[in-house]
N, C-alpha and C positions, 0 to 999 in steps of 0.2 A: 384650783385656786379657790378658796375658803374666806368667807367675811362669817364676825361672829358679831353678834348683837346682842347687846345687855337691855333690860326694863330702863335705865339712864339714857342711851343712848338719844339723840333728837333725831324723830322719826321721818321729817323733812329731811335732812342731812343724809339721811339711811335710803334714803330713796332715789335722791340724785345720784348719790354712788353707784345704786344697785343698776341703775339705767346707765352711766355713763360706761358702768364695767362690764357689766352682763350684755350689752346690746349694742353700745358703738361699735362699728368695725365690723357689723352680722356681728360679732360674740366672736370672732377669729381670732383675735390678738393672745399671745403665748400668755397674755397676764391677766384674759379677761375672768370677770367672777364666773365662774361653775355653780359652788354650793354658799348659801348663804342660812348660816344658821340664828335662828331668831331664839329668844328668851322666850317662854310661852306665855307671859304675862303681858306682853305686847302683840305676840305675834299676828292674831287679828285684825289688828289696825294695820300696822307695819302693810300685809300682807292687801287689805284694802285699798290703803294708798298706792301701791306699784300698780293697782290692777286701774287704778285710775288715771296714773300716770303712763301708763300703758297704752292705756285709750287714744292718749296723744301724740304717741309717735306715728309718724308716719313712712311705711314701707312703700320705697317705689327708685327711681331713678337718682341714682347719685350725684347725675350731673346737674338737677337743678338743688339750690342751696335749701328749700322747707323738705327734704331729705332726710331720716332721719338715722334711717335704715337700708343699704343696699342689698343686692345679692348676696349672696355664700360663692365660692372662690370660682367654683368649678359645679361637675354632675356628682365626682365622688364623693364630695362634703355635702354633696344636696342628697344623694341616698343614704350619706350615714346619718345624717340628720335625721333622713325621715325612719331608718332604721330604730335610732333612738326613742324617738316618738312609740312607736310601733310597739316598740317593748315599754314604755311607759304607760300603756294603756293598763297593764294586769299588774304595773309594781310602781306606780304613783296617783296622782292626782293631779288633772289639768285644772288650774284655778284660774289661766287667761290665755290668750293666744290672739294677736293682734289681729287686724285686718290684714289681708294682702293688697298686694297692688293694684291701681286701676291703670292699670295700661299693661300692652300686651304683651305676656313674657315667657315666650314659648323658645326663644333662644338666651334665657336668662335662670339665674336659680336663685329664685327668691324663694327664703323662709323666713317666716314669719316669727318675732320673739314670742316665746312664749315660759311661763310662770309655772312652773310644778313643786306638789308639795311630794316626800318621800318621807319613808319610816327613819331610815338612817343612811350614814353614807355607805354601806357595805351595798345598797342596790343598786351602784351605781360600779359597773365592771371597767370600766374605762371612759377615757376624757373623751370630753364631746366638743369638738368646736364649732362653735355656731351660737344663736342668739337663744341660746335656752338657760332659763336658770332653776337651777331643782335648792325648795326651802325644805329645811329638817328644823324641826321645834326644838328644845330641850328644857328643862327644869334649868330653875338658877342653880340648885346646888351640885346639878350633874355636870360641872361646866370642865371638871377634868378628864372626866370620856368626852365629851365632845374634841379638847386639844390631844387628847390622845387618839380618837378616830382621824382624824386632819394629818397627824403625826404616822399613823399606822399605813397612810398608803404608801407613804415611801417616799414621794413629792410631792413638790407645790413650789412654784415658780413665787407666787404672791398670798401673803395672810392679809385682809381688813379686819381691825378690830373697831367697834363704833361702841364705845361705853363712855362718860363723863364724869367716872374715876380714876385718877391716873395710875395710881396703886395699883388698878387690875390690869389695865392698858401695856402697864410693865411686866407684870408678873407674866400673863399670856404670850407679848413677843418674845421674853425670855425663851418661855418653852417650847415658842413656835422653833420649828426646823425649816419654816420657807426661807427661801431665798431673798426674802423683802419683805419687809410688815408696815402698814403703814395704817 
């Protein structure tokens, strides 16, 4: 599940989404964001602000409500998580990775969200569920390989598109093949 981001786009707007999709739920939900591609003309900022608003989530216990973040399901999302990770080290970029929890979580599988940049989406061999979100940059005018890398995995349950042309807005869920664009 892919969001794509124009230079138009409102970078507050861009960042509430990226947290409400990439990281409610640990990042479990069949529709949360994956990849979130940014415009490089923005990307910077964009990319600052999550790391900020990042800052303020807080991972820890579900059942009280300043919760922001719980567990991942079980141990086997908790090691392919950390699998992921793992292989993220020699074919991405960590640009944030939250705190963990202050309480004791030795029969619990908390992972923490965290923010990676990557070259493109081919580094990325299958879906990861959990609270991670990998950003890929792109040119404004390369913006028809990026719909066709999106296009080229085969699926995607959900597209975001964040630009404040609606001309383009159309043009892209046109081409998207997700299942839902919004």
């Amino acid at each position: 599940n892919c969001m794509i981001v124009d230079s138009t786009a409102l970078p507050e707007q861009v960042v509430d989404d990226v947290v409400a999709s990439g990281f409610q739920s640990a990042g479990q939900r069949c529709s949360a964001l994956r990849v979130l591609f940014l415009q490089e003309d923005v990307a910077d900022k964009i990319i600052d602000m999550l790391k900020g608003a990042m800052k303020e989530l807080h991972v820890g216990d579900p059942a009280f409500f300043a919760t922001d973040v719980g567990p991942v399901i079980d141990e086997k999302a908790h090691n392919a998580l950390t699998e992921h990770v793992d292989y993220l080290q020699n074919n991405g970029k960590l640009h944030y990775a939250c705190e963990g929890p202050k309480m004791d979580h030795d029969e619990h599988y908390f992972f923490v969200p965290r923010l990676y940049e990557i070259a493109d989406l081919s580094v990325l061999k299958k879906e990861v569920f959990g609270p991670v979100v990998h950003v890929v940059r792109y040119k404004a005018d390369d913006i028809e390989n990026v719909i066709e890398q999106i296009n080229g995995t085969g699926f995607g349950l959900t597209m975001g598109i964040h630009t404040r042309i609606e001309e383009k807005a159309q043009y892209l869920a046109a081409r998207s093949r997700a299942g839902n664009v919004y």
